[in-house]
C-alpha positions in Angstrom: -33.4 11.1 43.6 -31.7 7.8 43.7 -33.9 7.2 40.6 -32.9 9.7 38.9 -29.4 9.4 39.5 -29.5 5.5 38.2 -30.9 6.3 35.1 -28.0 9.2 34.8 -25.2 6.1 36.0 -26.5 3.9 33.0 -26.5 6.6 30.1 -23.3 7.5 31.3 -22.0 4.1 31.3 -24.2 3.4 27.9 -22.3 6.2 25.9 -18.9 5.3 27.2 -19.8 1.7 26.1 -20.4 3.2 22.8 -18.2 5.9 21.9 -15.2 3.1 22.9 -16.9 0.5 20.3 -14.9 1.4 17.4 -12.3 -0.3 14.8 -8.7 0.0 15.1 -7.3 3.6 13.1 -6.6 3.4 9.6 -2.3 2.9 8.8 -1.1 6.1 7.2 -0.5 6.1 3.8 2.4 4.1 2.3 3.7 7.0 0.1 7.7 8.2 -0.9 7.8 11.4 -3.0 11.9 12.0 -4.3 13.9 13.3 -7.0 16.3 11.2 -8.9 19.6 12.2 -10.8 18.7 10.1 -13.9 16.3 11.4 -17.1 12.6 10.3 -17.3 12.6 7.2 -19.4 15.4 5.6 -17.5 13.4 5.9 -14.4 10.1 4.7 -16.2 11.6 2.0 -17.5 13.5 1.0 -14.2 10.1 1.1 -12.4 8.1 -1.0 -14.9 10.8 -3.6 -14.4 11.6 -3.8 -10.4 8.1 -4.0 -10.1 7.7 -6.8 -12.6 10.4 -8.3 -11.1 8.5 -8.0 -7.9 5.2 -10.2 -9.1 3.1 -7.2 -10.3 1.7 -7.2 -13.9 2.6 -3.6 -15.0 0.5 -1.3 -16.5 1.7 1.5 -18.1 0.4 5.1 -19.7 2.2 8.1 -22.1 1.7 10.4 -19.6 3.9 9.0 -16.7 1.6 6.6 -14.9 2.4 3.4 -13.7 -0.3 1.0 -11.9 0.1 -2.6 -11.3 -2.7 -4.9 -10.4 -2.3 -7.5 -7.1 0.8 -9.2 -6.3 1.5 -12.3 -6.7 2.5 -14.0 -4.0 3.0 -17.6 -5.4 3.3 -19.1 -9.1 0.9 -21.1 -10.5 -3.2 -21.9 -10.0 -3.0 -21.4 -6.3 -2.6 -17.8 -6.2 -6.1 -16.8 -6.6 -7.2 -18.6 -4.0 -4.4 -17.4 -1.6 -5.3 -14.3 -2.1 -9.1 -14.6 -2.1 -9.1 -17.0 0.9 -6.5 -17.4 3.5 -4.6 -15.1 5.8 -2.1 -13.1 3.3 -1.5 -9.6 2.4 -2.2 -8.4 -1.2 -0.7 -5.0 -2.7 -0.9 -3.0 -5.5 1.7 -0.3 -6.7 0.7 3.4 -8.2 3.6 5.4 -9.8 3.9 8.5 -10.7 6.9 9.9 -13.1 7.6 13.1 -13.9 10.6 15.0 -15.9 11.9 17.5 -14.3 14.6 18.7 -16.5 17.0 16.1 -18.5 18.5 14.4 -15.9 16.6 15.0 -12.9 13.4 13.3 -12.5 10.2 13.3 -9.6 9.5 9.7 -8.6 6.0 9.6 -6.9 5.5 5.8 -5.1 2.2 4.6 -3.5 1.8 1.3 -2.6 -1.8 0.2 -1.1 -1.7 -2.8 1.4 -4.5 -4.8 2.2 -4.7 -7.8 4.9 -6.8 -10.4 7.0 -6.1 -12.5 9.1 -8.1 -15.6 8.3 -10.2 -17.4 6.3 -13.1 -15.7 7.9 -12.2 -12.3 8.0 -12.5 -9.5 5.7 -9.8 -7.7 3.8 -9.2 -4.3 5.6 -6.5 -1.8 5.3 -3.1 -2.6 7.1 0.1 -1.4 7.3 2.5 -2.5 4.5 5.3 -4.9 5.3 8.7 -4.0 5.1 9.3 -6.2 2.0 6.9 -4.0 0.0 6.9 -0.8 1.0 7.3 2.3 -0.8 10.8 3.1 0.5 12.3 -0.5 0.0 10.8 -0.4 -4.2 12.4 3.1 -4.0 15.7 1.9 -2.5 15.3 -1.3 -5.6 14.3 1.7 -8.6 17.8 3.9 -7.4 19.8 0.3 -7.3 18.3 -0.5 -10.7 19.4 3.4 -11.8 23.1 2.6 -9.8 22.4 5.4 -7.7 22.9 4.1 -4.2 
């Protein structure tokens, strides 16, 4: 019996071991969904430029679509390799714009953050700093509109 009951200790100790082996949780996603007092083109053209303004390169579509490629986090030839290499964040912005009538608007912001922590490490999903979150680049768009 006290065989048996060993064997039972380790496979309980085994699975615990196991099921507690895991990553940390994915962040939630960095969305902000709102309305703004202020007709379509205004709004696409406020976004396109607070996010330039920001260090993305802007990419824009006919039907309301705004994507941006990586940040840039410095000027000049040693960007790339800040970003590739050492311990930085890099973003990218996804924007959605849709008219609602002629001078409301639906503003749809997602921001996707990525981070390590060395040169080592992988890039892996993190939660987005404060500086580029969804609800400070919305809180920039409604200055750049004069709505605050």
């Amino acid at each position: 019996m006290t065989r048996v009951a060993a064997i039972l200790a380790s496979l309980v100790l085994l699975t615990a071991m196991t099921g507690c082996a895991g990553g940390p949780p994915a962040p939630e996603p960095d969305v902000v969904e709102v309305i703004l007092a202020a007709p379509a083109d205004k709004v696409h053209s406020a976004v396109a430029d607070v996010l330039t303004q920001g260090g993305y390169s802007v990419d824009q579509d006919e039907a309301g679509n705004v994507t941006t490629g990586m940040r840039q986090e410095v000027r000049g030839p040693w960007n790339g390799l800040l970003r590739w290499r050492f311990g930085v964040g890099k973003s990218r912005v996804e924007a959605r714009v849709v008219p609602q009538d002629d001078n409301t608007t639906r503003l749809r912001l997602q921001v996707f953050y990525r981070g390590k922590d060395g040169l080592f490490d992988t890039w892996e999903e993190a939660e987005t700093p404060l500086p580029q979150s969804a609800a400070n680049e919305i809180r920039l768009i409604k200055n750049a509109l004069r709505l605050l």
